[in-house]
C-alpha positions as CSV (number, residue, x, y, z in Angstrom):
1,X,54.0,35.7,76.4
2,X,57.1,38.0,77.6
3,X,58.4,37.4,81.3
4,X,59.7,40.9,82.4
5,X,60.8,43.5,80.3
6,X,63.4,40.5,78.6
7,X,62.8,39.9,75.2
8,X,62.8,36.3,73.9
9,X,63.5,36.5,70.1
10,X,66.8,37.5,70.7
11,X,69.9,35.4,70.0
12,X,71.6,34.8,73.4
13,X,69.6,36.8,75.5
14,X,70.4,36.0,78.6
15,X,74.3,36.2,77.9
16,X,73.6,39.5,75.9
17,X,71.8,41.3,78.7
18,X,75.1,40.2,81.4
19,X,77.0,41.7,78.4
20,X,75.1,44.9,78.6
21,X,75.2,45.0,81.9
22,X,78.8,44.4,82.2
23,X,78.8,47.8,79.9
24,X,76.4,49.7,81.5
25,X,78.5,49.2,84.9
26,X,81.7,50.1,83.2
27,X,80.7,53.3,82.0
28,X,79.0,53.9,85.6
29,X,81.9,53.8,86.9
30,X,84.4,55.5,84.8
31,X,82.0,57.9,82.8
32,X,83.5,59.1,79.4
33,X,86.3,60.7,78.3
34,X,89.2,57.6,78.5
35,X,90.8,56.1,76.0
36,X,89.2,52.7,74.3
37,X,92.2,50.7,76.0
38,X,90.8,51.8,79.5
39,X,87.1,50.3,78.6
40,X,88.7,47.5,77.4
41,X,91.1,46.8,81.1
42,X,87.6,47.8,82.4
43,X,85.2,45.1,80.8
44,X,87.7,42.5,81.1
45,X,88.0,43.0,85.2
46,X,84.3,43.2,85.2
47,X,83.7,39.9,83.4
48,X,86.3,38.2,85.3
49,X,84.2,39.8,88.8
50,X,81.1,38.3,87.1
51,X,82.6,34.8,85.9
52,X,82.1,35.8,82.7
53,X,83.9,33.5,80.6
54,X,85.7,35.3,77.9
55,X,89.3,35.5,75.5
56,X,90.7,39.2,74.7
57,X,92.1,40.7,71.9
58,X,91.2,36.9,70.0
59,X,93.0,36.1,67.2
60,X,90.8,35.1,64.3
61,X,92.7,33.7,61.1
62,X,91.3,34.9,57.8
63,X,91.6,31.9,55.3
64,X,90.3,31.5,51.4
65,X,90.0,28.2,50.4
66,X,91.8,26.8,53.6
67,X,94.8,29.5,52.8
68,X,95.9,32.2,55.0
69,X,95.2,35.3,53.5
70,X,95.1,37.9,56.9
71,X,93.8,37.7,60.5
72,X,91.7,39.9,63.0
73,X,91.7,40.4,66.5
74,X,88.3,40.5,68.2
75,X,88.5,42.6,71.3
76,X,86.3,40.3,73.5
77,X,84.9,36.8,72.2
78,X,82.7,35.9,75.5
79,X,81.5,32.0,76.0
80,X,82.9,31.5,72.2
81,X,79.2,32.6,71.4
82,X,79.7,36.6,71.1
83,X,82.2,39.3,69.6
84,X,82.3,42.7,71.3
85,X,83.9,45.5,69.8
86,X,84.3,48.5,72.0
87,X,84.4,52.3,70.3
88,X,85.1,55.3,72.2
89,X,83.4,58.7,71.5
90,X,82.3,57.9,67.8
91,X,78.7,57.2,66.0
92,X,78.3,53.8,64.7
93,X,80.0,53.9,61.2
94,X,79.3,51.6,58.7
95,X,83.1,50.7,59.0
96,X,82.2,49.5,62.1
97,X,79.5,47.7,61.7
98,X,81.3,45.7,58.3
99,X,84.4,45.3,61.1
100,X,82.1,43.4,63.1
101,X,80.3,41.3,60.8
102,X,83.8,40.6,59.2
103,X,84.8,39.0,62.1
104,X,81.7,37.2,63.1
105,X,81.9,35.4,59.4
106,X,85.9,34.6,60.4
107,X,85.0,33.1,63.4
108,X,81.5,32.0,62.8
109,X,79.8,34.0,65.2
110,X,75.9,34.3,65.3
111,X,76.0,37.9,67.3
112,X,78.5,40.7,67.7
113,X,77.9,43.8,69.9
114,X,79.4,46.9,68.7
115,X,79.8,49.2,72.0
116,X,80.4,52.8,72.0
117,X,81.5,54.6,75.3
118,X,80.5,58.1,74.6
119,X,79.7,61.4,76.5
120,X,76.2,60.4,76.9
121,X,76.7,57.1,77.9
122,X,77.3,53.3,76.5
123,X,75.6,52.8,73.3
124,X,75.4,49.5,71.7
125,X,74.5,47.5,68.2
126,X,73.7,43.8,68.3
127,X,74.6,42.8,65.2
128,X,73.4,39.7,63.6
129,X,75.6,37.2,61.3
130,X,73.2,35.9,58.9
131,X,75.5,33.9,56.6
């Protein structure tokens, strides 16, 4: 049985929905139009004003066979559970969904959220890493 509207299949949820609502508040408040750095500033104050523990712009070291071979930089890892990536004023690409999966396998990460601040609002894809 479901309390509330909150599903309960879902990895993280309680963590995902502050996420979301971190987002949702962001765009609320700044609307659209601003470039991705300025969501970025944005979501960081906000999760710092929730107590949201989080890193920015994480560095994630791509290795092969315990050799360096390249590195990422994850926009937000929050709790060192879950990797946003925010997106300004673009659909969901597959590009951006391989981005994110790429860098939950680097970091082995069991959810990303792809975020997209857009004229019609905050959209978002959870996205599962099922490696």
């Amino acid at each position: 049985m479901q309390t509330g509207l909150r599903r309960q299949d879902l990895v993280y949820p309680e963590l995902s929905y502050a996420i979301v609502g971190v987002l949702i508040e962001v765009f609320r408040e700044l609307g659209s139009g601003y470039q991705e750095k300025y969501y970025q500033k944005s979501v960081a104050l906000e999760f710092a004003k929730r107590k949201i523990k989080f890193q920015e712009q994480a560095f994630v070291p791509l290795t092969y066979k315990g050799e360096s071979i390249g590195r990422y930089y994850i926009d937000f890892v929050v709790e060192s559970k879950i990797a946003i990536e925010i997106k300004k004023d673009k659909p969901f690409s597959k590009k951006n969904i391989e981005q994110v999966v790429a860098y939950l396998k680097a970091n082995d990460l069991k959810l990303g959220i792809l975020a997209n601040f857009t004229r019609e609002g905050v959209k978002f894809r959870r996205i599962l890493n099922i490696n």
